[in-house]
N, C-alpha and C positions, 0 to 999 in steps of 0.2 A: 262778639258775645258767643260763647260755646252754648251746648244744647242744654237744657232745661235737665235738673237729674230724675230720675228716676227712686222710687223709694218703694223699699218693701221692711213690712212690722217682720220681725221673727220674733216669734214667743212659744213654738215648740220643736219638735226635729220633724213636723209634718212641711212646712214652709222649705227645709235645707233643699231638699230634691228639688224642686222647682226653681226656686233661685239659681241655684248652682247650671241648672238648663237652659234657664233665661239668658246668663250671662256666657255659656258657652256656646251658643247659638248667633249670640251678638258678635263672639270672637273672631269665628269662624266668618262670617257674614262680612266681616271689616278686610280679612284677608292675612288673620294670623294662621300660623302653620299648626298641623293636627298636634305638633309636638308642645307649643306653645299653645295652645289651646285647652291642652294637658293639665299645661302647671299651672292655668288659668285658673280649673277645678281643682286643685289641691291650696290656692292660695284662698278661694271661697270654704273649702270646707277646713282648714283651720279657723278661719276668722270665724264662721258660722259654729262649730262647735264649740269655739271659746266663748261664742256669747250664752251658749246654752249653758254651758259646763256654770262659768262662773257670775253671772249678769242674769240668767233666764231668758232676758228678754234684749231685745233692742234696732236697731235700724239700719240695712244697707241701701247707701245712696249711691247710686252708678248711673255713668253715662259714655256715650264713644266721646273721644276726642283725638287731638294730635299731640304727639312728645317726640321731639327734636325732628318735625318733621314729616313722623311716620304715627301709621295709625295706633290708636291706645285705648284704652278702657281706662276712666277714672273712677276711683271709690272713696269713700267714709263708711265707715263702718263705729257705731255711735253705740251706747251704752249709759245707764246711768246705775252701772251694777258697786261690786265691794274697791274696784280700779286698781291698781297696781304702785308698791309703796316705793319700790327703786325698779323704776323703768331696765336701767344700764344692767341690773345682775339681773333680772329673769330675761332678757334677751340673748343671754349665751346659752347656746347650745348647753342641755344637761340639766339644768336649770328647772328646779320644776313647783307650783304649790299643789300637784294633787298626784302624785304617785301617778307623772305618766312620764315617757320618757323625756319631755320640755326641749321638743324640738318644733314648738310650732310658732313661734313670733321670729324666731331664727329662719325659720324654714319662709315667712312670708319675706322680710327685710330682703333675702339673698335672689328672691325669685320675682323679684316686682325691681322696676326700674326707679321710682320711688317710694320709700317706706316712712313715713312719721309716725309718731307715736305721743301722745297728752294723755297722762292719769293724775288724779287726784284719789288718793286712799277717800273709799267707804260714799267716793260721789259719780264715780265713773271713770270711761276710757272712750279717747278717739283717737282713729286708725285714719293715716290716709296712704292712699296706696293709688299707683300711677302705674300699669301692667300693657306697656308698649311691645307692638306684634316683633319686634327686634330683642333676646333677650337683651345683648350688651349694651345697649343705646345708652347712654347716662347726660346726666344733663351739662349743658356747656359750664356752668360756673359763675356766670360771671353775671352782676349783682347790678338789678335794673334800678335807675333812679327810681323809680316807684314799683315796686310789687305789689301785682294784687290778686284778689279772685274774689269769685263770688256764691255762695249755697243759694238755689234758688229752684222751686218746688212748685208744682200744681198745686189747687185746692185740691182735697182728694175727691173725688170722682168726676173729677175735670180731666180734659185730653189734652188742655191747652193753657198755657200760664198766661193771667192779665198781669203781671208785674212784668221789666225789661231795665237793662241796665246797660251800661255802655260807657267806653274810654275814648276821649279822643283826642290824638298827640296834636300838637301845635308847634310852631317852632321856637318859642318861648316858655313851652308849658305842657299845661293839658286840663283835659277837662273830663270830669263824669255827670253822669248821668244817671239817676236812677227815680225809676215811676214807679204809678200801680195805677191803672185801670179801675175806674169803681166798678166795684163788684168783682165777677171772676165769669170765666167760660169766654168764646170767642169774641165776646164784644168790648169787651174789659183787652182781651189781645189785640184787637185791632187799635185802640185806642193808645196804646201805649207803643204799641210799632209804626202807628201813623208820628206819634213826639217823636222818637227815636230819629225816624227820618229826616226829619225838618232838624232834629237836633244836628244832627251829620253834615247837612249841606249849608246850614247861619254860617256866615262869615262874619256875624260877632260872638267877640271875646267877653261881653258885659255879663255876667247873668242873667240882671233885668232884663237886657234884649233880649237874650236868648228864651226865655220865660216867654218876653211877648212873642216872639216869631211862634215859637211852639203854641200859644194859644189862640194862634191868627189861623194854623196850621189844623189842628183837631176839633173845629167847631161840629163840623157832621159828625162829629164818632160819639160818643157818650161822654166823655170826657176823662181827666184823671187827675190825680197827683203826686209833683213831681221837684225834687231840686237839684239844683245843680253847684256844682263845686266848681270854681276854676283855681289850677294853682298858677301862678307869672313868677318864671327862675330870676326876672331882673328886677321884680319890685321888691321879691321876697315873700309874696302875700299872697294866701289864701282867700279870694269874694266867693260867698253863698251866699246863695238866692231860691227859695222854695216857696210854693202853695201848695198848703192840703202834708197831711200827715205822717210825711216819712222825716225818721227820726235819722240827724245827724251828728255825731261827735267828733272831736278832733281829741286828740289823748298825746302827752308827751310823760309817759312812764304812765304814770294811776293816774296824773291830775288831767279833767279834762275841760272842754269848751263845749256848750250844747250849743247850738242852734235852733230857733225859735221860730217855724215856718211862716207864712199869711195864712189866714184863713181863704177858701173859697175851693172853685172847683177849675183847671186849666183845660180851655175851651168853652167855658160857661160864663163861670162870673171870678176875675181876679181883682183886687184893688187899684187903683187909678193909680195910687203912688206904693212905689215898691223899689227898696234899698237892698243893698247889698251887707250880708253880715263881713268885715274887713277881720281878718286872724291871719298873723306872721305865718309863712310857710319856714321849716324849719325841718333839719336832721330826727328822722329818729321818731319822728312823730307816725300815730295809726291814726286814719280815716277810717272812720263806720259809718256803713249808712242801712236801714233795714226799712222794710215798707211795716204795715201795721201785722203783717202776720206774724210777728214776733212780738213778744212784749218787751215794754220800753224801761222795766226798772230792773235789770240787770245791773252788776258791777262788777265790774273789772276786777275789783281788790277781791272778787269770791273766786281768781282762778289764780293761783299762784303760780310764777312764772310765763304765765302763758305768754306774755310779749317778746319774747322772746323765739316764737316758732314762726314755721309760716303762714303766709294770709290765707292759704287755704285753712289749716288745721284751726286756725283762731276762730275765723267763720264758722267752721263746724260745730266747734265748741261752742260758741254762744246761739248758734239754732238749738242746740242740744239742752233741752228742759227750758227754752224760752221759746218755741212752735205754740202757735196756738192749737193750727190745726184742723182751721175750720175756714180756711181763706189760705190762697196765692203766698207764699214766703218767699220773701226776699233778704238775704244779709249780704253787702258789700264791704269788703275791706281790704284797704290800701294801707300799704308802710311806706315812711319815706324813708331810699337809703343816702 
């Protein structure tokens, strides 16, 4: 599991300066070069003054990470401004809708080792952007049985996330993992790093065990709520298994499967009996899974196209105008290839 992101409101050009600091200070720190560190600040201050210019307002979420390797900065940069009506013609260079020279989504794509881009006219725009201290680094290509990533956020004025997520290969399969801690602040984190653990080291494959081992496991912590996804490449099949209210779907185009958690709290009190929900693993299908800091009546069918991008940008977009805001966010999502 990479680091927690980081998140800053921008709603005027008092924020740009400081941002733009924060994140060249992080560059330099990881061990990009002054030159690179450069065009660090010029890929913030397009993105930042395109949310001003066109949006007013909106959200950069950054954190360090690793790309092909080597150290990187990852970003979103989110909006729920006028968005953009054909992505493919304002991204050429020249290009422009306000009498400027419309060299700056051009200018981000060419300077970032990853660039994606989602608009929907008149609902917004997400940017993801992947800014590795190598400029030419580019990614290998080549197309993992499951992709995934995950948006995952402090409460705000928390230092420390009680939500945790987690993959773990098998040689048949894999499995995830995603909690929340009740509540938020360190106790809520230790709670959900103490499942984590015990989730990492079960040597079953079952759900339900692995539910009970993780609830044998966190009885001194406060406790949480958590399910778990297994997929088996030789049954074919997807088992979930959850207590307590993290919302899960399985999607193959728009149509989807919800999953129906137990009630109760893991490490307090779970049900004596606890089954497995059984769904076909199949091609082509997206996994979601989000803790309660998101709201849960989104649809799919209000982002045109979007199944089609990656599990980052998808994530983005559906934290984007479903945050609550006021609690720990977590959104996970998996595609199968």
């Amino acid at each position: 599991m990479d680091s927690i992101f980081s998140s800053f409101k921008i709603d005027d050009r008092s924020m740009v300066s400081f941002i733009k600091r924060e994140i060249h200070n992080l560059a330099i720190g990881m061990g990009f070069t002054t030159s690179r560190a450069g065009q660090t600040d010029i890929i913030l201050a397009e993105l930042t003054s395109n949310l001003i210019k066109f949006a007013e307002r909106g959200e950069i979420l950054y954190r360090a990470t690793s790309f092909e390797g080597l150290p990187a900065i990852e970003m979103y940069c989110i909006d729920e401004g006028i968005g953009i009506e054909n992505v493919n013609k304002i991204m050429n260079d020249g290009f422009s809708t306000s009498n400027t020279l419309g060299h700056g989504l051009g200018a981000i794509a060419r300077l970032s080792n990853v660039f994606e881009i989602y608009s929907v006219k008149n609902k917004g725009t997400v940017q993801y952007i992947i800014i590795g201290s190598k400029y030419d680094s580019k990614e290998s290509g080549k197309r993992k049985p499951f992709d995934y990533a995950a948006v995952q956020l402090n409460c705000p004025k928390e230092l420390v996330c009680g939500d945790g997520y987690f993959v773990k290969s098998l040689p048949g399969g894999f499995q995830v993992f995603v909690g929340d801690g009740l509540g938020h602040g360190v106790h809520a984190r230790d709670a959900v790093q103490e499942a984590i653990r015990a989730f990492r080291v079960t040597r079953e494959h079952d759900p339900v065990e692995i539910i009970r081992d993780i609830h044998a496991s966190v009885k001194k912590t406060r406790g949480l709520v958590a399910t778990i996804a297994t997929a088996d490449y030789k049954t074919g099949l997807w088992n979930i298994c959850g207590v307590g209210n993290i919302s899960t779907r399985i999607f193959l185009g728009l149509d989807s499967k919800n999953y129906s958690p137990y009630n109760g709290i893991i490490g307090h009190n779970i049900p004596r009996t606890l089954n497995n929900t059984v769904v076909p693993y199949l091609k082509n299908q997206m996994l979601v899974m989000h803790s309660d800091g998101l709201k849960t009546r989104w649809k799919l069918s209000d982002y045109p196209s979007l199944l089609k991008h990656p599990a980052g940008l998808i994530a983005a977009t559906l934290y984007s105008g479903n945050v609550r805001g006021n609690d720990d966010a977590t959104i996970f999502v998996g595609k199968v290839n």
